[in-house]
C-alpha positions in Angstrom: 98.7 96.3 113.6 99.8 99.9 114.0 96.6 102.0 114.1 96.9 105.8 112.8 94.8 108.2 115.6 93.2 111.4 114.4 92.2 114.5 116.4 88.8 115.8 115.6 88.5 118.4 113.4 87.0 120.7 116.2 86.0 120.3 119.6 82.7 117.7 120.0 79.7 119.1 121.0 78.0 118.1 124.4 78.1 114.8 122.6 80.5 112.7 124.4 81.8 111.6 127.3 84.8 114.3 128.0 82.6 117.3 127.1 80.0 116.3 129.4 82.0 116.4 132.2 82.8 120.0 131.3 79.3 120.7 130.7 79.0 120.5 134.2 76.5 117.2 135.0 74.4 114.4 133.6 71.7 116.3 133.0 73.1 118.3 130.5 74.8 116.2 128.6 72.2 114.0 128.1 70.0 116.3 126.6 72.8 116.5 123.4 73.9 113.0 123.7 70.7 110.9 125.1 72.8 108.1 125.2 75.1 109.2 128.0 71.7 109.1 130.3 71.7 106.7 133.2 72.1 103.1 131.6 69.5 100.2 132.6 68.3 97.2 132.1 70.5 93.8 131.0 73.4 93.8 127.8 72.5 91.6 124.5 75.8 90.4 123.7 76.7 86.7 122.6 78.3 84.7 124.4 82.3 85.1 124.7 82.0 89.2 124.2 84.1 91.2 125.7 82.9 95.1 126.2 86.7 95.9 126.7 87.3 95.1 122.9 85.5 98.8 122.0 86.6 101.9 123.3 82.9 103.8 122.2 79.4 103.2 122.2 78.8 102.0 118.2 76.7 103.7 115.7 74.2 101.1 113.7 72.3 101.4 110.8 70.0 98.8 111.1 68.6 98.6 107.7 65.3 96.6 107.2 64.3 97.6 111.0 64.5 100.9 109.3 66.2 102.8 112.5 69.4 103.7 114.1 70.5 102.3 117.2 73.6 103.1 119.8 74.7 100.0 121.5 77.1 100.3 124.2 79.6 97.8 124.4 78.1 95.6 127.0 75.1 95.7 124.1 72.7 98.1 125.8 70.3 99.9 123.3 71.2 103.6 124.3 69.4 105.6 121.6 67.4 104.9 119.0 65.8 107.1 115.9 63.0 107.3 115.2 60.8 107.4 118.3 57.4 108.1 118.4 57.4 111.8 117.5 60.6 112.2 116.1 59.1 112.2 112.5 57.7 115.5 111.0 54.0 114.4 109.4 54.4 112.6 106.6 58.0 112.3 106.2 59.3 108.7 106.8 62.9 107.4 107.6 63.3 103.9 105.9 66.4 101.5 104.5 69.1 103.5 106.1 72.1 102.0 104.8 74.9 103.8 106.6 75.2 106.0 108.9 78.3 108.2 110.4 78.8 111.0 112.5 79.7 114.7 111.9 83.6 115.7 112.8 81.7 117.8 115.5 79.4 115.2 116.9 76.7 117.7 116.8 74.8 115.2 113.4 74.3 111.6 112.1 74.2 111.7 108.7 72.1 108.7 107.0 72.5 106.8 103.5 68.8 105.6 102.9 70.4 104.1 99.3 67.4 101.6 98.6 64.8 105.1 99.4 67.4 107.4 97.5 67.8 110.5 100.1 70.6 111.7 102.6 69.0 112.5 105.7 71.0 114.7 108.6 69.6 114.2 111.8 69.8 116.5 114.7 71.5 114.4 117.8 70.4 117.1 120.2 66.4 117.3 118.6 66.2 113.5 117.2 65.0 115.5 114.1 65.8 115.4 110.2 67.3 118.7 109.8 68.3 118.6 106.4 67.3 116.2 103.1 68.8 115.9 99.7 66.5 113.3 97.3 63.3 112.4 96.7 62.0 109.2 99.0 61.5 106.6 96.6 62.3 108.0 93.7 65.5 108.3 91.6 66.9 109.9 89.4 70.0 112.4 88.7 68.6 116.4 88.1 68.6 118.4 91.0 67.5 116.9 94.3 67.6 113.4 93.3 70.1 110.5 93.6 70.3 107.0 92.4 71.3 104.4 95.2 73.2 106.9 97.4 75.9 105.5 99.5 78.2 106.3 102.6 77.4 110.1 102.5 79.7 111.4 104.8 80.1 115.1 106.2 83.6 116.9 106.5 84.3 119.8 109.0 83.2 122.5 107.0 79.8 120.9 106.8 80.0 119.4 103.1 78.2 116.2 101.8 80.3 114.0 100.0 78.6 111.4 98.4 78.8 107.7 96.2 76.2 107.5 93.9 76.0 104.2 92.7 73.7 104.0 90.1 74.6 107.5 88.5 78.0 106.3 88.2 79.4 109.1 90.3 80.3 111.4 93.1 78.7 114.2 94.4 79.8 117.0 96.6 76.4 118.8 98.1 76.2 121.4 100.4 73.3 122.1 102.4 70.5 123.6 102.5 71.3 123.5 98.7 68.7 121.0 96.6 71.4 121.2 93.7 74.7 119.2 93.1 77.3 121.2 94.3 80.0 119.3 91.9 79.7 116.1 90.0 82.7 114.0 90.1 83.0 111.9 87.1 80.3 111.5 84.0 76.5 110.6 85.3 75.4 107.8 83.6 73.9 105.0 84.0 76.8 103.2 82.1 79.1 102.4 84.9 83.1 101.7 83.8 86.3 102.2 85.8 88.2 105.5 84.4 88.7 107.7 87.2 88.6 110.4 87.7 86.4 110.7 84.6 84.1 107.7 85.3 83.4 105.6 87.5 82.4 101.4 88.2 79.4 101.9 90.1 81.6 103.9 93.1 80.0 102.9 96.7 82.3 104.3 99.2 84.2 107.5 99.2 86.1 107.3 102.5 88.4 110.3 103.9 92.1 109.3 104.1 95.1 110.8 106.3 96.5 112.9 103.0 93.1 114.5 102.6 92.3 112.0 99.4 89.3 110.0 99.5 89.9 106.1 99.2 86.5 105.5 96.1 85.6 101.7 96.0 84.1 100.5 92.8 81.9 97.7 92.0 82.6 97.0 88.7 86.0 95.3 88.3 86.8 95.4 91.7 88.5 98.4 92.1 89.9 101.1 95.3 91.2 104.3 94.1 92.9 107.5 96.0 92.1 110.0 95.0 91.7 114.1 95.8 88.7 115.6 95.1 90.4 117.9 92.6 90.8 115.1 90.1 94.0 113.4 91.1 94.2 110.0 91.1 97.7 108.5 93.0 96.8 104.7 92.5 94.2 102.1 91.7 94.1 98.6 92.4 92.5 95.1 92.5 92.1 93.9 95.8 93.3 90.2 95.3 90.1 87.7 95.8 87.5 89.9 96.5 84.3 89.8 94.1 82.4 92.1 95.6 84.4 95.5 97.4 82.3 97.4 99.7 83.4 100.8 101.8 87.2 100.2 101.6 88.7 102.5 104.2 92.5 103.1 105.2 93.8 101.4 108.3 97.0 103.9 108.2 99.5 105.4 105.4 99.6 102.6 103.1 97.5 99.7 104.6 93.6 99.2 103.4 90.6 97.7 104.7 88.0 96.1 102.4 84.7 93.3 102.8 83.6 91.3 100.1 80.1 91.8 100.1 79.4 87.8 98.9 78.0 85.2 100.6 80.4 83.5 101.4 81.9 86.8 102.5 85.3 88.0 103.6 87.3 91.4 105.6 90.8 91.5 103.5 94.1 93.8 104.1 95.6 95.0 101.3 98.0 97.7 100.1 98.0 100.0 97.2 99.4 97.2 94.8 96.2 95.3 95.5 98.1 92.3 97.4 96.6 91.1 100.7 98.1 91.4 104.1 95.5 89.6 105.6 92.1 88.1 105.0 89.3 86.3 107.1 86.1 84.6 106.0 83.1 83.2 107.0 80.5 85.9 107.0 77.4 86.4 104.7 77.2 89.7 102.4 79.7 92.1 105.4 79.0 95.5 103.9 81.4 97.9 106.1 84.1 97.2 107.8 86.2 99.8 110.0 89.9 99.5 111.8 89.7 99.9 115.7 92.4 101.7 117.8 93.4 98.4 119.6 94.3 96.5 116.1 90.6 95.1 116.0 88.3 95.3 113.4 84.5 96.5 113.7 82.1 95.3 111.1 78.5 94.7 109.8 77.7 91.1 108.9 74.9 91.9 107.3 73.0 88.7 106.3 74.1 87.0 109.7 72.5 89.9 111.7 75.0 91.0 113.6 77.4 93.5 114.5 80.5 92.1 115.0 84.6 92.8 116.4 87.0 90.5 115.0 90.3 90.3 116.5 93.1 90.0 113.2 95.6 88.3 115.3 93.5 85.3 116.4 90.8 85.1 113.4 88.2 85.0 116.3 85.0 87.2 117.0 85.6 89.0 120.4 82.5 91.0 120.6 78.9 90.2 118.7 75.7 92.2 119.0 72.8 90.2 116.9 71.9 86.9 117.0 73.8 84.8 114.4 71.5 84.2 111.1 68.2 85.0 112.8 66.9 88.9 111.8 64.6 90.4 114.4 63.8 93.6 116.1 63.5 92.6 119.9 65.7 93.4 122.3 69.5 91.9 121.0 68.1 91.5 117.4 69.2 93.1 114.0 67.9 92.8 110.4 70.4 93.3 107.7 72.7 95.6 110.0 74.6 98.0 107.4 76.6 100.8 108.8 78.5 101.4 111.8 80.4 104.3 113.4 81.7 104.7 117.1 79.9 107.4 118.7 82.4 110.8 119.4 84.6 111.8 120.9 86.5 108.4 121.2 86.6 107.4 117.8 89.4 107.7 116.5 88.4 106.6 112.6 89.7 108.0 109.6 85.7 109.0 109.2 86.2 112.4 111.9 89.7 112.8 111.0 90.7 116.7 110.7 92.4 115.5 107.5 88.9 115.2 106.2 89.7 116.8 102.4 87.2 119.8 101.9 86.5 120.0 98.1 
């Protein structure tokens, strides 16, 4: 598997590991990236893992824990949000659903799809900086969504957005409380035409060209597609019930899960055929290509966290114990996002070809 690397779009933040050592110390750094503090206490990994596999500390939504966690790879808990304190009074953080880094590794931005917000969250303050929709309640007028899913911000500090249940996209850009742009017809009638409607789109995933890879639902469909309107292809990824997040591996090569129980990660180009599938896992929601050939993914009714190595079918690397949801120390529930932490990731998600609409 050839893997396509991306710069970032601008220089990280004190977020990672090579700007720290410019910053001049530990200290410093860890105060914008708290997970690059001294590391202690024992890894949580299953059996057989191998650290080596992952060339960042991972990003995970960890849904019905309602928090995000960094894990290194030898499955130390590095950060976590919220701690005590990190909430304003009253506000809550609950049901994030994904969660992915800024191109400048300064934010996480958070899907809370079953709460219906976006939440951006400081790295540096561990505090919500910005929120578009109303916890709890949906709906499609200004400052409301309807199952929100993999909001993701490009370089110029845009929201693009799946919104499920309103049968579209949106483009929002903070501190705005109004749609920017509406991608398709909102509805609650979901049915594949795009660029003028959409099958219950949950994924709108940046691509090398600049076009967004939109999975939808309904039928079983990935499209590419610029934000202006232009669609280049759809297709039916062969075998898959349920698509989730499909994301581009490189030019021509896609990665989807079928979020069904049983479950599958599947290969496939833009005719829909499939280059390569494994099963075995229980409702996988995300699934993202690795530098080394690997694959990272959420296994989300198995509670774990998971690298899956194409070339052997085997699981290389597991955080979460297998089937058994907790919140202790190595435990998930319902794990359903994942990004590698900047400056090392080299994902299509903090590419500089991030299309700005």
């Amino acid at each position: 598997m050839t893997i396509f690397r991306l710069a970032l779009a601008e220089p990280a933040a004190a977020g990672g590991q090579a700007s720290s050592a410019a910053a001049g110390g530990q200290a410093s750094s860890a105060a914008a990236a708290p997970w690059l503090a001294t590391a202690a206490g024992p890894g949580r990994l299953a059996p057989g893992s191998d650290p080596s596999v992952l060339p960042a500390d991972v990003l995970v939504a960890d849904h019905r824990n309602n928090r995000l966690l960094i894990i290194d790879p030898q499955g130390r808990v590095r950060w976590e949000f919220p701690r005590p304190g990190d909430l304003a009074p009253g506000r809550t953080f609950l049901q994030p659903d994904d969660a992915f880094f800024s191109p400048d590794g300064r934010h996480i931005i958070a899907t809370q799809e079953d709460d219906q917000v976006i939440s951006v969250i400081s790295v540096a303050t561990s505090r919500i900086t910005y929120r578009y929709g109303v916890p709890g309640t949906p709906g499609s007028g200004p400052d409301h969504l309807f199952n929100p899913d993999d909001a993701m911000l490009t370089p110029a500090g845009v929201i693009v957005s799946a919104d499920i249940k309103n049968c579209r996209l949106v483009i929002i850009t903070p501190p705005a409380h109004t749609v920017t742009r509406v991608i398709g017809r909102t509805t609650n009638a979901c049915q594949h035409d795009p660029p003028w409607r959409f099958g219950s789109p949950n994924g709108a995933f940046p691509m090398t060209d600049g076009h967004y890879l939109i999975t939808e639902i309904n039928g079983d469909w990935a499209d590419e597609m610029s934000l202006s309107g232009r669609v280049s292809w759809s297709a039916n990824p062969r075998g898959v019930l349920y698509p989730s997040d499909s994301n581009e591996i490189y030019p021509g090569r896609y990665l989807t899960v079928d979020y069904s129980d049983p479950g599958q990660v599947v290969e496939f180009d833009s005719s829909g055929r499939v280059l390569w599938r494994m099963g075995g896992f229980n409702q996988p929601s995300l699934a993202l290509p690795l530098p080394n050939g690997d694959i990272l993914l959420n296994d989300d009714f198995n509670h774990r966290v998971c690298v899956v190595d194409p070339a052997t079918h085997r699981i290389v690397w597991q955080y979460g114990h297998t089937g058994k949801a907790g919140r202790g120390p190595g435990y998930l529930n319902d794990p359903d996002g994942v990004d590698l932490v900047p400056p090392d990731s080299l994902l299509v998600t903090h590419g500089a070809t991030m299309g700005a609409p």
